[in-house]
C-alpha positions in Angstrom: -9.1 4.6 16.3 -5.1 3.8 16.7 -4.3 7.9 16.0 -7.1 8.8 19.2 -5.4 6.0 21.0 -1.6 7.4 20.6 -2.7 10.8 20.8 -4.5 9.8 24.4 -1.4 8.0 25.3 0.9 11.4 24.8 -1.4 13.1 26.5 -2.1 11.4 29.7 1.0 9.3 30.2 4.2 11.2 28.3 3.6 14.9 28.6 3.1 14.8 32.1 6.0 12.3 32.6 8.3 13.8 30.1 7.2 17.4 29.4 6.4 17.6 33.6 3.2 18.9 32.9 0.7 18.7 35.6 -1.8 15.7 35.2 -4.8 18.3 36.0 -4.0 20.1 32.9 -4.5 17.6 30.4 -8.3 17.6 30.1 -8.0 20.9 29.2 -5.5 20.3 26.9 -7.9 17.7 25.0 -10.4 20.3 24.9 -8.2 22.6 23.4 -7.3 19.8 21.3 -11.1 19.4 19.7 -11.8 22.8 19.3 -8.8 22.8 16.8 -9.6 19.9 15.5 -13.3 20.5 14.2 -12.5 23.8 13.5 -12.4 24.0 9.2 -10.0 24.4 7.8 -8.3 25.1 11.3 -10.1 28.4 11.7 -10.1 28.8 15.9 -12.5 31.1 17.3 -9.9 33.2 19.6 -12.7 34.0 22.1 -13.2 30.6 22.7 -9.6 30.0 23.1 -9.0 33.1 25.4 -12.1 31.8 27.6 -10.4 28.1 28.0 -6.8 29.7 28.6 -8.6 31.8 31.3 -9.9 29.2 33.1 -6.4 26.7 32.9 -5.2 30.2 34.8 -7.6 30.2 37.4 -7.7 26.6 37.8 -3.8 26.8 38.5 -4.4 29.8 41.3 -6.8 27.9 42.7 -4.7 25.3 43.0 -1.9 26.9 44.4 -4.2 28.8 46.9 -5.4 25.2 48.1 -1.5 24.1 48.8 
């Protein structure tokens, strides 16, 4: 329980602080995160991945369109 507690911690409160990466991003990011992690033995399925980097990319023209 303490790694999924420091690993939450980087990801919600220091990579958007430090690395100035936008707050919206990060559930992605965890998702991203437990796809790689149950993968075994950290065998990714690239179509999956391509579909989830597709949709950060829209996400962040949508968002841009909105401003």
């Amino acid at each position: 329980m303490k790694l999924e507690e420091t690993i939450n911690m980087i990801l919600d409160v220091e990579l958007p602080l430090f690395r100035k990466i936008e707050i919206a991003y990060v559930p992605k990011i965890k998702k991203l995160l437990s796809i790689i992690a149950e993968s075994s033995p950290f065998m990714l399925k690239i179509q999956i991945l391509c579909i989830y980097i597709m949709e950060i990319r829209l996400m962040k023209e949508m968002s841009e369109k909105v401003f």
